[in-house]
N, C-alpha and C positions, 0 to 999 in steps of 0.2 A: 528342452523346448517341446512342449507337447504335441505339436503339429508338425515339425520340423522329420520330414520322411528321411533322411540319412536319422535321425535320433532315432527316430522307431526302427531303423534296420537295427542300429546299436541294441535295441531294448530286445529284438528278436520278433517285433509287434509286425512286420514286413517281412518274408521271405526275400535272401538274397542268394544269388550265385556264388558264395564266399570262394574264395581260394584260399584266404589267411583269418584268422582271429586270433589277439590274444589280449590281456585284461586292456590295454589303452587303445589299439589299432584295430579296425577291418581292411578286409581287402576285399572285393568283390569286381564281378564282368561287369560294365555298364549294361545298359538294357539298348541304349541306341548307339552301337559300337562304329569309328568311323576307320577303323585298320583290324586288321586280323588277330592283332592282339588287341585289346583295350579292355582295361581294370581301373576301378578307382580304389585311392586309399582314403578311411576317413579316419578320423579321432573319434573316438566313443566320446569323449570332452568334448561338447558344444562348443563352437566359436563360430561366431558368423562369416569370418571369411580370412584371409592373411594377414588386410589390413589392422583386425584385432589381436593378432595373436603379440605379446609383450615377451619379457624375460623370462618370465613363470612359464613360458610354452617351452621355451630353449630343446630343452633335453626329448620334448615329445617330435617337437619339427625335424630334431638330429634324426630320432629312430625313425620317423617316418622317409625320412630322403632314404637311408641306408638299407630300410627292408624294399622301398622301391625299388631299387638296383636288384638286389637280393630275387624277388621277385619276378620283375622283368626277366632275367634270365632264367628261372624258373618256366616260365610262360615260353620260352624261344627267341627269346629278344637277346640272342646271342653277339650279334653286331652291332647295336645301337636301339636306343629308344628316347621314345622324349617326355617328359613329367611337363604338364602343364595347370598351373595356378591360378584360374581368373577369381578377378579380385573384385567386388564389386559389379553395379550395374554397369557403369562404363566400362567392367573389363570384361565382360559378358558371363559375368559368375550367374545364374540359373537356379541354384540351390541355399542358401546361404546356411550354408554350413561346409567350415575348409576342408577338400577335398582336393586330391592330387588326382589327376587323368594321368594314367600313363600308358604310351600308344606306342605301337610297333608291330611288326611281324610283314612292313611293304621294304623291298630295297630302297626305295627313296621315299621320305614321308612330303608330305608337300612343304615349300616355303613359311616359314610364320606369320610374316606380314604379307597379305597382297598389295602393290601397290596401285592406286586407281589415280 
């Protein structure tokens, strides 16, 4: 996608903070970080968000969950962390291209849902 700014990080057309690359995945700092750790992973392969991803993604979704781990304790995230997936505009996905946030480095990360 030619407009698509996680794609131009992929292309290298965007300067990122990397911590990770290799031929299928990035990993990079977010730029508006909301815990002391926070990185996002993406697919160099376009998808627009998790709701697309089918059987053919299988094996990329696998590596991506396992270098997240991988990763996170890399970072400090020695006692826990959280990956989160928004999916969509009702899931407040922001970029449309699937990306994992994964956050950590507070003793207690706040709640998931607030309730009102």
């Amino acid at each position: 996608m030619d407009n698509c700014i996680f794609c131009k990080i992929a292309r290298k057309e965007i300067p990122a903070n990397k911590i990770y690359e290799d031929e299928h995945i990035i990993a990079f700092h977010d730029i508006h970080p909301v815990a002391p750790i926070h990185f996002l992973l993406i697919p160099k392969l376009h998808i627009d968000s998790l709701a697309d991803a089918d059987d053919s993604h299988r094996d990329l979704l696998g590596r991506m969950m396992v270098l997240a781990s991988k990763l996170a304790k890399t970072q400090g995230c020695n006692e826990g962390f959280r990956i989160i997936v928004n999916t969509g505009r009702i899931g407040g996905q922001e970029v449309f291209h699937l990306h994992f946030h994964v956050i950590g480095g507070h003793q207690h990360l706040p709640g998931m849902i607030h309730q009102g």
